[in-house]
N, C-alpha and C positions, 0 to 999 in steps of 0.2 A: 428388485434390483435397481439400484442409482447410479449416477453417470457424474460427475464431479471435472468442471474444467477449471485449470487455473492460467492464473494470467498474470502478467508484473507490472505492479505500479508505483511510482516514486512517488512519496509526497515530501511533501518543507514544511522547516518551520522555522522563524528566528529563533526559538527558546528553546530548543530538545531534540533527541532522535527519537524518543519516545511519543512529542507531540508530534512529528513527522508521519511516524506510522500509522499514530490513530486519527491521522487527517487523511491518510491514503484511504484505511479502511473506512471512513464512515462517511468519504464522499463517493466510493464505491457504491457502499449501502445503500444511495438515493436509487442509484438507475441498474443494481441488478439485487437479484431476490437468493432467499436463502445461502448466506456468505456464510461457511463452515470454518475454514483455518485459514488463517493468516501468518507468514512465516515471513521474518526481518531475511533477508539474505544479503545487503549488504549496507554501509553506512558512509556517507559522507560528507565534505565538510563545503560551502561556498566561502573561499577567502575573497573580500576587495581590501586591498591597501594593508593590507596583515592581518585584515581583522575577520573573526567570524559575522560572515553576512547571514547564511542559513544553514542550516542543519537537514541533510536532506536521507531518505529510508527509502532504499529499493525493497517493495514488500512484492510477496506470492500470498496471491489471495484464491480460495478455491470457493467454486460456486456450483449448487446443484444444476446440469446440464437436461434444458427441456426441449430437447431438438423432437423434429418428428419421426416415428416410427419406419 
């Protein structure tokens, strides 16, 4: 039986919501083990002065939980 915890994490990006999220997730990836599903939950935008500064992606990312018994 596995134990799964998830967590919320924003990434940016100047150029996408899409490279947002796979920034969230793959600097996740350095510092926790075994990342299973990754879910967009919501999107937004950083304006300065009218303009698109970044593109930012609140992600739910779930990880296998190896707490002790």
């Amino acid at each position: 039986m596995s134990v799964y915890k998830v967590i919320e994490l924003i990434g940016t990006s100047p150029n996408s919501w899409e490279e947002a999220a796979k920034n969230a997730v793959e600097r996740a990836a350095e510092n926790l083990r075994e990342l299973r599903v990754a879910e967009v939950v919501s999107q937004d935008l950083v304006i300065t002065d009218g303009k698109v500064e970044a593109y930012r992606a609140k992600v739910s990312v779930s990880f296998k939980f190896e707490g002790s018994h």
